[in-house]
PADREN-771500 format. One record per residue (C-alpha): y, x, z; chain; residue in three letters. Coordinates in pm, whole numbers, plus 50000, padded with zeros to 5 digits. Each point is the difference from the previous one (the first is absolute). Layout:
north,east,up,mol,type
Y,X,Z,A,ALA
...
This chain:
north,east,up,mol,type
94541,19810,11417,A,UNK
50061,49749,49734,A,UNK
49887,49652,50046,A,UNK
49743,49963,49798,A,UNK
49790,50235,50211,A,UNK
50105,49853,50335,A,UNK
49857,49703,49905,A,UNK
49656,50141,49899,A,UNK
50006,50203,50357,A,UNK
50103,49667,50167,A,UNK
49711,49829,49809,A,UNK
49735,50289,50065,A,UNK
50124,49989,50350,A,UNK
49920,49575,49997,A,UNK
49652,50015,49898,A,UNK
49930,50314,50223,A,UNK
50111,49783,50304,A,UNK
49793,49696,49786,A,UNK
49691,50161,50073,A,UNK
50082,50045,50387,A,UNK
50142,49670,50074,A,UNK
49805,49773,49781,A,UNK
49783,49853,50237,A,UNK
50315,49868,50194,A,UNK
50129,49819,49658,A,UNK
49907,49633,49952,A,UNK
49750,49927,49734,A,UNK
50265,49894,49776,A,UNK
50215,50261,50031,A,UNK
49682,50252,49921,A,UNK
49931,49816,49665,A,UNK
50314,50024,49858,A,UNK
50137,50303,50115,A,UNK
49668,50120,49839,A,UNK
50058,49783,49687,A,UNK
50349,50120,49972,A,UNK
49945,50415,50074,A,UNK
49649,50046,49889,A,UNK
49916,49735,49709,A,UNK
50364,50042,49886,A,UNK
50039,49646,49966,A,UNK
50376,49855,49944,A,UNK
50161,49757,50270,A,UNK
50009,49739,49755,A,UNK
49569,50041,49932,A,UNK
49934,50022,50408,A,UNK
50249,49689,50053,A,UNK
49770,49869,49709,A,UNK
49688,50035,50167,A,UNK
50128,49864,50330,A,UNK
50204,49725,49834,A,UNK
50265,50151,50192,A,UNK
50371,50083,49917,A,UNK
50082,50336,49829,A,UNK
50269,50008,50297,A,UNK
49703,49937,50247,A,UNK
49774,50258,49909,A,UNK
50297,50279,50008,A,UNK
50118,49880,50329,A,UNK
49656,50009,50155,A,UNK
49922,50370,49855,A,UNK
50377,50095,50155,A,UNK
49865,49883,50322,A,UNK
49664,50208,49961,A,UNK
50175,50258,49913,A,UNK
50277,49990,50319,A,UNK
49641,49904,50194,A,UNK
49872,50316,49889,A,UNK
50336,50247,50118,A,UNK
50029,49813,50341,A,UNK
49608,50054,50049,A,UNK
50030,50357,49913,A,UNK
50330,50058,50217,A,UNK
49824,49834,50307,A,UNK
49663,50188,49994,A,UNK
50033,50269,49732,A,UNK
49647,50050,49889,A,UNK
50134,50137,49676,A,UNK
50255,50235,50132,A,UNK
49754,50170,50264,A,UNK
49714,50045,49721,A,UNK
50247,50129,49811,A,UNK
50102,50297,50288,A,UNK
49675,50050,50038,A,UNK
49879,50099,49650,A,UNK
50342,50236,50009,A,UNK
């Protein structure tokens, strides 16, 4: 599997466990892992419209992200939907 497509999987696979987990996300991280994966806005316009760092913004969707994995490896809503509409 070359990279390119792991990376789409990984990101299908983030926004799948998105729409489980999202009501356990802060506010913030909602908007701009929303901004960021939906509106397709750049690090550097989401930093923008928080007057935040371009460095702040990636490190708080890398959390969201890591958020997202650990919420999914401690309940695993997505992985028993998924055996179930196997």
């Amino acid at each position: 599997m070359n990279n390119e497509q792991e990376c789409l999987e990984r990101r299908v696979l983030l926004n799948q466990l998105y729409d489980h987990y999202k009501p356990l996300l802060t506010e913030k991280q909602r908007e701009v892992y929303e901004l960021y994966e939906f509106s397709d806005l750049s690090l550097g316009e989401i930093a923008e419209i928080y007057g935040n760092s371009r460095q702040a913004v990636y490190d708080l969707l890398f959390r969201t992200k890591s958020k997202l994995e650990k919420l999914e490896e401690k309940m695993g809503l997505a992985t028993r939907e998924e055996e179930e509409n196997v």
